[in-house]
SEROGU-324510 format. One record per residue: x, y, z of N, C-alpha, C in turn; residue in three letters. Coordinates in steps of 0.02 Angstrom, whole numbers, plus 50000, padded with zeros to 5 digits. Example, Ala and Ser with C-alpha at 12.3 -4.5 7.8 and 13.67 -1.06 7.14 Angstrom:
// residues 2
     npx     npy     npz    capx    capy    capz     cpx     cpy     cpz    aa
   50660   49716   50390   50615   49775   50390   50660   49835   50390   ALA
   50642   49888   50354   50684   49947   50357   50645   50002   50394   SER
***
This chain:
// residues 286
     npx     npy     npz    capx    capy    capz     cpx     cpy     cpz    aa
   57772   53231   51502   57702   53242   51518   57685   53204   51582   UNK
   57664   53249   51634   57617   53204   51693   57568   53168   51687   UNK
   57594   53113   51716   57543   53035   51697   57462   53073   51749   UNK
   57410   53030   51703   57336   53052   51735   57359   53017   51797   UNK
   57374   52962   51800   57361   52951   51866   57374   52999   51920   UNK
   57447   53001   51922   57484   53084   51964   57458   53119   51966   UNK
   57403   53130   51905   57369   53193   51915   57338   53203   51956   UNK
   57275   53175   51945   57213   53153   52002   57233   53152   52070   UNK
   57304   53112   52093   57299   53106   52149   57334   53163   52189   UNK
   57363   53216   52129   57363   53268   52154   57323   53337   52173   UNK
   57270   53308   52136   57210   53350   52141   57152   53305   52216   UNK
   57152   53274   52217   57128   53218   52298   57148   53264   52337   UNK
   57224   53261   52353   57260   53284   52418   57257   53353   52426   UNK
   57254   53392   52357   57239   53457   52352   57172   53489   52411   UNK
   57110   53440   52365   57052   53428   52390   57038   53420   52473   UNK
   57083   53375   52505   57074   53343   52548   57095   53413   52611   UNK
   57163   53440   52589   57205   53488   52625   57141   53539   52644   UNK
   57124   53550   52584   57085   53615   52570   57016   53603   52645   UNK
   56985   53534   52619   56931   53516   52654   56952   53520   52753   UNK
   57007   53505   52744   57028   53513   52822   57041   53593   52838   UNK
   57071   53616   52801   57076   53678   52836   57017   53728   52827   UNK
   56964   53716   52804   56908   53749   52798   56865   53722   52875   UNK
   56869   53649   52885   56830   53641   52930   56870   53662   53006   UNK
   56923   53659   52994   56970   53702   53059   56970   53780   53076   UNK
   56950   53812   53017   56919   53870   53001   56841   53898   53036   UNK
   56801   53846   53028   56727   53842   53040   56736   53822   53122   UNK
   56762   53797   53127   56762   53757   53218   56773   53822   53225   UNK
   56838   53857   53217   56854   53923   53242   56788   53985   53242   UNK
   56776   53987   53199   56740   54053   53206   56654   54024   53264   UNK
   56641   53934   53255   56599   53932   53297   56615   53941   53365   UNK
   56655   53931   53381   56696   53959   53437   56684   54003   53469   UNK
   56737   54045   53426   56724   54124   53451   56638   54160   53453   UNK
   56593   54123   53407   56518   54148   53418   56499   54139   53475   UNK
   56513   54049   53520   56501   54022   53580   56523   54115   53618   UNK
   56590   54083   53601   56606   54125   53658   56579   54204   53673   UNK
   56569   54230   53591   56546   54289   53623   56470   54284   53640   UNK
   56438   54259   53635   56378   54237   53642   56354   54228   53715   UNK
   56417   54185   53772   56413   54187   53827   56450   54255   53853   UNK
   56492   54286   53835   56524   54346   53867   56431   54395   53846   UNK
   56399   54397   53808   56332   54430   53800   56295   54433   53859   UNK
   56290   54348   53867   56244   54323   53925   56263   54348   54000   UNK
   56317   54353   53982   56348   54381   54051   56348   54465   54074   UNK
   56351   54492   54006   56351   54559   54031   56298   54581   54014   UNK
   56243   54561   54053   56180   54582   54059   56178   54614   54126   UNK
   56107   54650   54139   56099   54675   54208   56048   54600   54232   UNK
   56073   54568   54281   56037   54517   54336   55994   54550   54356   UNK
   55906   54541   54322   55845   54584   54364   55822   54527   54420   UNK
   55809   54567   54480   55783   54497   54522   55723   54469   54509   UNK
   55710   54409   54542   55645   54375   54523   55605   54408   54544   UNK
   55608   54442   54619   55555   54445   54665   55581   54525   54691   UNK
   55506   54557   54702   55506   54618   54730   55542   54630   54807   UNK
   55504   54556   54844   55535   54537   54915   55598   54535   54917   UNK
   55649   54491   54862   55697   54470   54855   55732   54534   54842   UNK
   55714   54585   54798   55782   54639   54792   55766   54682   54853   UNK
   55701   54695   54889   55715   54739   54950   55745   54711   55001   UNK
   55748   54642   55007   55793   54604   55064   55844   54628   55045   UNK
   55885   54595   54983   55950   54603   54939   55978   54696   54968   UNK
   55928   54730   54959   55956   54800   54980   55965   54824   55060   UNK
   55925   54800   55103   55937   54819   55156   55987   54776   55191   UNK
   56004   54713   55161   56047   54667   55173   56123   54712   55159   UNK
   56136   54721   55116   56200   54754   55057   56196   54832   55063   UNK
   56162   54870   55110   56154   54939   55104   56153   54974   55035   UNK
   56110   54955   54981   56114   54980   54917   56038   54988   54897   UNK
   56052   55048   54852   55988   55075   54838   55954   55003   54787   UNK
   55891   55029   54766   55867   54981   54717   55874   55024   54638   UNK
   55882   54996   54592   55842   55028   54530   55778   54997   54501   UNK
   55737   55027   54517   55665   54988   54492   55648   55035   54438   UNK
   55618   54985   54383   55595   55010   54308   55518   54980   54294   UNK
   55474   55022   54280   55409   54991   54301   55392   55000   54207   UNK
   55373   54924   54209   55375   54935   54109   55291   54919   54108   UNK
   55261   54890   54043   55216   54843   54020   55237   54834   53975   UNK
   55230   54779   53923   55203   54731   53873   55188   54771   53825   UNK
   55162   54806   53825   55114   54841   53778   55152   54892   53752   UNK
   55192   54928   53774   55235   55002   53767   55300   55000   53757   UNK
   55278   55029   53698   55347   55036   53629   55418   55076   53681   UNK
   55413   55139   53711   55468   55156   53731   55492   55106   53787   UNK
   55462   55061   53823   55476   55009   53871   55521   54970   53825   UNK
   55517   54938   53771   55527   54881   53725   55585   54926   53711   UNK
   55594   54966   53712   55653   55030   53670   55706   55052   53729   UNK
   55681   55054   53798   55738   55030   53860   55759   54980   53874   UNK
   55714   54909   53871   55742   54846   53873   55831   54843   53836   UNK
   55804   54867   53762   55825   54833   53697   55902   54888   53702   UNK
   55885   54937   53701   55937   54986   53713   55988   54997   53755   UNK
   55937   55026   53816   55945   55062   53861   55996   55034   53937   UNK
   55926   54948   53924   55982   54922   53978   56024   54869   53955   UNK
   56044   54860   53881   56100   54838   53859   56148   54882   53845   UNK
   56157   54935   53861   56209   54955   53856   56272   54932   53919   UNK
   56327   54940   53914   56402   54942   53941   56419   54977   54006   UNK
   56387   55039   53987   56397   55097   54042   56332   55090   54089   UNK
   56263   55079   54077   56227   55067   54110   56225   54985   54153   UNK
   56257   54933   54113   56268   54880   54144   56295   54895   54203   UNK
   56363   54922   54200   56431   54908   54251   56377   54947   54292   UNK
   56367   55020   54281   56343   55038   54367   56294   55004   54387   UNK
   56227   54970   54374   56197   54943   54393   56213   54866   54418   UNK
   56250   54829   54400   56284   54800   54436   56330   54785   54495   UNK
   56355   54846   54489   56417   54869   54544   56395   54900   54606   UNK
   56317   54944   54583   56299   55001   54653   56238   54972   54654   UNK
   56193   54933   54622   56122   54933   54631   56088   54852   54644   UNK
   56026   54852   54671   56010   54797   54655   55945   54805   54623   UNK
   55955   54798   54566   55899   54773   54489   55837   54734   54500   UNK
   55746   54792   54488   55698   54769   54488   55660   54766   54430   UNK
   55632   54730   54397   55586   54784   54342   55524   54744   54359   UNK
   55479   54780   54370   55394   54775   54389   55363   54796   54299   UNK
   55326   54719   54302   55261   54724   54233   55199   54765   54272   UNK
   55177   54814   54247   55128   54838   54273   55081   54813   54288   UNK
   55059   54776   54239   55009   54735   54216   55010   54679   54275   UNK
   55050   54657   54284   55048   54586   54323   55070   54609   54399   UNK
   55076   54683   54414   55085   54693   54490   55045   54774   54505   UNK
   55002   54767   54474   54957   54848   54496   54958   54878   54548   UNK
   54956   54821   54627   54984   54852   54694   55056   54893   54689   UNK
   55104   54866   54671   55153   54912   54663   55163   54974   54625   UNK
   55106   54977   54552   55099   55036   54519   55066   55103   54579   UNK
   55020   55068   54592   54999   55129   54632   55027   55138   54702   UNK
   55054   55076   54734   55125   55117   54793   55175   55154   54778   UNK
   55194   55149   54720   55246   55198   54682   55209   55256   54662   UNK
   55149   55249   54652   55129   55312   54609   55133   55333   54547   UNK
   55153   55291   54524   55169   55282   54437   55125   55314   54401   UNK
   55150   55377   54345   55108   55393   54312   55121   55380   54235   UNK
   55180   55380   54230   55176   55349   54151   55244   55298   54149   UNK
   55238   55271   54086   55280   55208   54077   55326   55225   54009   UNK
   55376   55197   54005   55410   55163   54082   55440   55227   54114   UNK
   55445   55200   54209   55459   55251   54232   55514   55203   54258   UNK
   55572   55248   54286   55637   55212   54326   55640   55260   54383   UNK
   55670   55218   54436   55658   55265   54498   55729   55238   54529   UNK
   55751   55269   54545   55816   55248   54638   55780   55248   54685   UNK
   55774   55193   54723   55763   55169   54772   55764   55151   54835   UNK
   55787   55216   54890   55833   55180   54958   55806   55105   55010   UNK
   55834   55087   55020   55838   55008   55078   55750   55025   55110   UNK
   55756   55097   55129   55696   55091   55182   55610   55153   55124   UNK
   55632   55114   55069   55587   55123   55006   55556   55181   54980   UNK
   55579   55235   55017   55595   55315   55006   55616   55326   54931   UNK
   55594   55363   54887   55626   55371   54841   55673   55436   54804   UNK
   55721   55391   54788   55788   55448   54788   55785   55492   54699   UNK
   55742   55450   54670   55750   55483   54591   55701   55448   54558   UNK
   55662   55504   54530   55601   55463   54487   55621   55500   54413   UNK
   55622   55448   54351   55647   55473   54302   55577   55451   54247   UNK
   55544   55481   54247   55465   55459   54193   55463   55456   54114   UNK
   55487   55392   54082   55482   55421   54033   55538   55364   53979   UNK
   55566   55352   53927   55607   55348   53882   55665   55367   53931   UNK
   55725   55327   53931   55817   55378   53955   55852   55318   53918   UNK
   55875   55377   53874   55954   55368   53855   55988   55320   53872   UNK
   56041   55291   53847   56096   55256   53897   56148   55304   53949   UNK
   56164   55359   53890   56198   55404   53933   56179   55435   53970   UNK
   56081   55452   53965   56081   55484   54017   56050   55460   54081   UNK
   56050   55398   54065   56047   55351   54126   56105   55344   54179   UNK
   56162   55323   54130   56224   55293   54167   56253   55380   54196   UNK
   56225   55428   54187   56261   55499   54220   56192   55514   54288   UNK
   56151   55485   54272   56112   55509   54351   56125   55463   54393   UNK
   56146   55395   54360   56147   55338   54422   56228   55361   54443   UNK
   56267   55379   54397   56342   55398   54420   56358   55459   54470   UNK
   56287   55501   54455   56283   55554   54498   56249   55536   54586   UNK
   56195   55486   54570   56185   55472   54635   56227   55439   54674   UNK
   56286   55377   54652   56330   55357   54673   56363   55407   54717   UNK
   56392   55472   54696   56450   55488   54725   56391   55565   54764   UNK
   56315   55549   54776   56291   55588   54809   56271   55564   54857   UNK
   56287   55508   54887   56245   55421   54912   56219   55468   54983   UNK
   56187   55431   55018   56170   55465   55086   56240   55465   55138   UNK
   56277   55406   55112   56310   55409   55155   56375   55459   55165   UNK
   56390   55504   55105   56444   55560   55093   56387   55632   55092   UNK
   56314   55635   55072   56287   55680   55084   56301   55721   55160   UNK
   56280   55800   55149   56292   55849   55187   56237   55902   55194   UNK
   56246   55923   55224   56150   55972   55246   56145   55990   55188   UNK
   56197   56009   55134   56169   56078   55091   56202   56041   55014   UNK
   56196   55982   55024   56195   55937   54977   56122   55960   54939   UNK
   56135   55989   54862   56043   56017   54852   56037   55996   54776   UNK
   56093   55928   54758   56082   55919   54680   56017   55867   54658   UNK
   55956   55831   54707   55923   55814   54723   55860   55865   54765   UNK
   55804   55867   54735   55756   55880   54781   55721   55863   54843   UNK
   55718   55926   54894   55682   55888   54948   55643   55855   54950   UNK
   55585   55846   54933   55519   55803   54921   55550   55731   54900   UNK
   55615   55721   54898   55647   55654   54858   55643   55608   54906   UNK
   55659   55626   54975   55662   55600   55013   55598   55584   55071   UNK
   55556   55634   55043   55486   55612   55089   55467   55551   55109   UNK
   55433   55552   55153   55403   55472   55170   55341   55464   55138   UNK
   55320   55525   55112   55245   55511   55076   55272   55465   55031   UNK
   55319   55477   55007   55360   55436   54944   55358   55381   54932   UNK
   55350   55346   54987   55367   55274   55008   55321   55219   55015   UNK
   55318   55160   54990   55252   55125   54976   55254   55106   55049   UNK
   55184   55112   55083   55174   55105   55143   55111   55052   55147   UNK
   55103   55017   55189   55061   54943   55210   55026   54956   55254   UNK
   54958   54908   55249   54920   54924   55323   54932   54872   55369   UNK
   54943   54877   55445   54974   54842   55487   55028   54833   55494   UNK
   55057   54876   55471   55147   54870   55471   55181   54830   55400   UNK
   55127   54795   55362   55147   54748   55318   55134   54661   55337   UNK
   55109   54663   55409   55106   54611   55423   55040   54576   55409   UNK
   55051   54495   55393   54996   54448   55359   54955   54413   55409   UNK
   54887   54459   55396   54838   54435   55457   54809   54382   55441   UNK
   54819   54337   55411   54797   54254   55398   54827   54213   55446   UNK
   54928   54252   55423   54956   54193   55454   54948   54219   55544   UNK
   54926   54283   55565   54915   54287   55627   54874   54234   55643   UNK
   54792   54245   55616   54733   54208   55638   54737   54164   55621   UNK
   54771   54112   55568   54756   54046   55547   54819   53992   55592   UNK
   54869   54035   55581   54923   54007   55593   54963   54037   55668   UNK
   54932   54076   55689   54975   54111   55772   55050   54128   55750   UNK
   55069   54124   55696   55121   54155   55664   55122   54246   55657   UNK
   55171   54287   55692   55156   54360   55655   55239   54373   55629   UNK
   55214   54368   55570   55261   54377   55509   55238   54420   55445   UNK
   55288   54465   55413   55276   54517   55379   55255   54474   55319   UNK
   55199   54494   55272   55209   54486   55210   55226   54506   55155   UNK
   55234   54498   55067   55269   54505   55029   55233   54544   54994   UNK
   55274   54613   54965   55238   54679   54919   55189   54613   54867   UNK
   55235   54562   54844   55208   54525   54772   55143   54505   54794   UNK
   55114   54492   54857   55038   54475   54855   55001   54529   54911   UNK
   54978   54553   54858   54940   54616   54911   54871   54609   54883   UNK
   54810   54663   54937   54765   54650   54935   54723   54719   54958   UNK
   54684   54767   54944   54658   54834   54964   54587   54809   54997   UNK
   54606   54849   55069   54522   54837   55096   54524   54881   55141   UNK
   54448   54920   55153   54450   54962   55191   54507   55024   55184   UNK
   54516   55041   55102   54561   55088   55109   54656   55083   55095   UNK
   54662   55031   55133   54713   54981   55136   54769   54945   55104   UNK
   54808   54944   55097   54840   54895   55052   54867   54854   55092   UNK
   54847   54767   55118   54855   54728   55132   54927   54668   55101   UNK
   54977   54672   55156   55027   54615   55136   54998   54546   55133   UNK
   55012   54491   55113   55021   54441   55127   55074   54384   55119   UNK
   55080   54329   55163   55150   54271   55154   55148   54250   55092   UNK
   55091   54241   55052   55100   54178   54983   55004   54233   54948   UNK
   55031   54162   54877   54945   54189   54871   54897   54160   54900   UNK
   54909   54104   54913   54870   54060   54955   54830   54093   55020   UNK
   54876   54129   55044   54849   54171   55116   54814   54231   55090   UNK
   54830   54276   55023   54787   54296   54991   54714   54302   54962   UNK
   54720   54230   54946   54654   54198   54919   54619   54203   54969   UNK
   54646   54173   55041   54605   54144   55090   54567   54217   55111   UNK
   54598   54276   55125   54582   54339   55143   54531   54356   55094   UNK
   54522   54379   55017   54484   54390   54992   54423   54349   54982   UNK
   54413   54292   55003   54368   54275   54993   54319   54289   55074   UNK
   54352   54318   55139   54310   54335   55182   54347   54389   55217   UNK
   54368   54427   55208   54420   54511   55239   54391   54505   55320   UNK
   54310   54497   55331   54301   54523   55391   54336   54483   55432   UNK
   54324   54394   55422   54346   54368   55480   54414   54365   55480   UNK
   54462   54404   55443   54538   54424   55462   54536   54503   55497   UNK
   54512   54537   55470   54495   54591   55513   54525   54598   55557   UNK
   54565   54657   55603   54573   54648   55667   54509   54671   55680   UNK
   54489   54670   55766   54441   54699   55805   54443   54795   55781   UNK
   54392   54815   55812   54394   54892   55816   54448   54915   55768   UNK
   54455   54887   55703   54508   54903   55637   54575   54939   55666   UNK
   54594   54876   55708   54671   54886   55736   54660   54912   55800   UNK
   54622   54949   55822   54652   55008   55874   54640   54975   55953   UNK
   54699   54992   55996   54706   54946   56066   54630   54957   56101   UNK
   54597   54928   56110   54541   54931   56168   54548   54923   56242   UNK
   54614   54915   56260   54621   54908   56331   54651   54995   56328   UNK
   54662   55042   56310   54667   55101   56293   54610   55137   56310   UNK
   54565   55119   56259   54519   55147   56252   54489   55140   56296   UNK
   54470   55074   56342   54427   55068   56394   54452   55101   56451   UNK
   54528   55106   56460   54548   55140   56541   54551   55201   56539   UNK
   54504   55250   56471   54501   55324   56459   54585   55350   56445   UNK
   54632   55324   56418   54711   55333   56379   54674   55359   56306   UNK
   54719   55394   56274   54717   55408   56216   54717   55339   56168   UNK
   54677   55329   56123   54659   55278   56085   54721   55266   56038   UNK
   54752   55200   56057   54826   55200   56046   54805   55132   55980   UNK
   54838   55146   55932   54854   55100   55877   54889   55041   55885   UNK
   54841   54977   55855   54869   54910   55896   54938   54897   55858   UNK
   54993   54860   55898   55043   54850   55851   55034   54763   55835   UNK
   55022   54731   55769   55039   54672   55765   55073   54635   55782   UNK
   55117   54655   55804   55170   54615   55877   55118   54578   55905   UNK
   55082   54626   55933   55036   54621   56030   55002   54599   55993   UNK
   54971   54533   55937   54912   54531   55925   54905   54453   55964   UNK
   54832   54472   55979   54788   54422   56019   54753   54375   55979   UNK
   54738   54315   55989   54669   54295   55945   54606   54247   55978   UNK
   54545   54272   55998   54505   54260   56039   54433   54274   55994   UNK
   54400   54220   55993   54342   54205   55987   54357   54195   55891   UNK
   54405   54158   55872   54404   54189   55799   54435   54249   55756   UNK
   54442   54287   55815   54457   54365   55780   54527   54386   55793   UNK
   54536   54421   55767   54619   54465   55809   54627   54518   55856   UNK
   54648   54534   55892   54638   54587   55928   54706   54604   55946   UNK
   54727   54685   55920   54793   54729   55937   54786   54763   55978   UNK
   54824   54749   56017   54858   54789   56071   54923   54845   56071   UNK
   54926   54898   56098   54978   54930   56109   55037   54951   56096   UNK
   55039   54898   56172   55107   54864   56176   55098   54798   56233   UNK
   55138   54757   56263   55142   54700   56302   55097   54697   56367   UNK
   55111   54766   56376   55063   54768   56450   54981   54768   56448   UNK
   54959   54793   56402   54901   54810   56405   54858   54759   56357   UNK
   54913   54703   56323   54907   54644   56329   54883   54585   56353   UNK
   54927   54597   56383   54921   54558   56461   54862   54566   56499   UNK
   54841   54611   56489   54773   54655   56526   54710   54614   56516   UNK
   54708   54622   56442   54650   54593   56410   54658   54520   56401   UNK
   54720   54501   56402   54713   54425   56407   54673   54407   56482   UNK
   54685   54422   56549   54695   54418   56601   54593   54393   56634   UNK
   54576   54470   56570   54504   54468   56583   54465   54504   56519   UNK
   54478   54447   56488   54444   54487   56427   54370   54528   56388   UNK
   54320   54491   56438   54266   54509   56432   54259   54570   56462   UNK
   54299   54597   56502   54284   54671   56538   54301   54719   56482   UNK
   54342   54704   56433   54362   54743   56377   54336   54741   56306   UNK
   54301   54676   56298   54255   54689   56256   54190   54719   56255   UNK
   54159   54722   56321   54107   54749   56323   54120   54843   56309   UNK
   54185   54858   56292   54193   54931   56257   54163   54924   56199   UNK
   54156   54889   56179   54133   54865   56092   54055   54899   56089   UNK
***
């Protein structure tokens, strides 16, 4: 008969074995969770922060954009997030050919209505110079996402041909294209700062019709709280034109002047120069 003692201490080591290979067991499978957990994180689509940031990113990289205009509020949005752009096949191409936007409606309304957005969510292709190549309105599939973006790939502009017709004409219109008043350029940092530099779709501002860029919100703020005294003169248009009887030529923000407070566009360089030279002979067109 096996003595108790023997016993017990064969039941310990039993115990003990058992307790180790269970916790060598557990390390393992936490492991592999880590790990797949970061292979997850990774095969996501990278959306950019900034509207500015992916149209640089595209005209930089010659690649279209994919912009997806969601809200908060809307179930089939919550149902592309969750779905649509976790899938595999929609990852890789959007990674590989595109650079990734998604606009909250809610928190960028200037861009709803430069796009033209009529219902949500809508996904669009995007070319460098903001023309749009595919507007898709609505709920899409994974598959039938990853087959139009696979189709525009190998239709790109740059292998297209006159009679290339698997795309509509109107796709390419310039009406298409979110367009700025003044070229896009921020008439704060003209008048405040003698800076002429473009500003960013993310802070815009409507006046007079308009959709106004600006550098920050700050230069924003500063504009809405008084539009006129950013204003150009005669709402852009060259007055050294107009005064030497020329066809009334549209000022370019380049040529802008700033005298008495105000801004004043010119042309082009010469006629510039003009009104700098003697300016009161050209305001009295006013």
């Amino acid at each position: 008969m096996q003595k108790p003692h023997l016993k017990n201490a064969f039941w310990s080591h039993a115990n003990a074995l058992w307790s180790s290979l269970l916790s060598v067991a557990l390390m393992g499978t936490l492991a592999q969770a880590q790990d797949y957990q970061g292979f997850e994180r990774v095969r996501a689509i990278d959306w950019r922060s900034s509207y500015r940031q992916a149209v640089d990113e595209a005209n930089r990289d010659g690649k279209p954009l994919v912009v997806c205009v969601t809200a908060s509020w809307c179930g089939p949005c919550r149902q592309m997030k969750q779905l649509t752009f976790t899938d595999s096949r929609v990852i890789d191409i959007v990674q590989a050919r595109f650079v990734p936007y998604m606009i909250d409606a809610d928190e960028h309304p200037e861009l709803v209505t430069g796009f033209g957005i009529e219902a949500y969510p809508t996904t669009m292709v995007v070319a460098p110079d903001l023309s749009i190549l595919k507007r898709l309105p609505g709920f899409q599939a994974p598959s039938d996402l990853a087959n139009v973006l696979n189709s525009l790939v190998r239709t790109s502009p740059s292998s297209r041909t006159s009679s290339s017709s698997d795309e509509p004409a109107s796709a390419l219109a310039a009406a298409n294209a979110v367009t700025y008043g003044f070229d896009g350029y921020c008439l704060v940092s003209i008048l405040e700062e003698s800076r002429v530099q473009r500003g960013s779709a993310e802070f815009v501002a409507e006046h007079r019709g308009q959709m106004i860029c600006f550098q920050s919100d700050v230069h924003r703020q500063k504009f809405l709280s008084n539009p006129e005294k950013y204003w150009p003169v005669a709402n852009g248009q060259c007055l050294v034109s107009s005064r030497e009887g020329t066809e009334t030529g549209k000022g370019d923000p380049r040529m802008a002047v700033t005298w008495r407070g105000r801004i004043w566009l010119f042309s082009d360089r010469e006629r510039q120069q003009r009104f700098i030279q003697m300016p009161l002979y050209y305001v009295n067109e006013l």
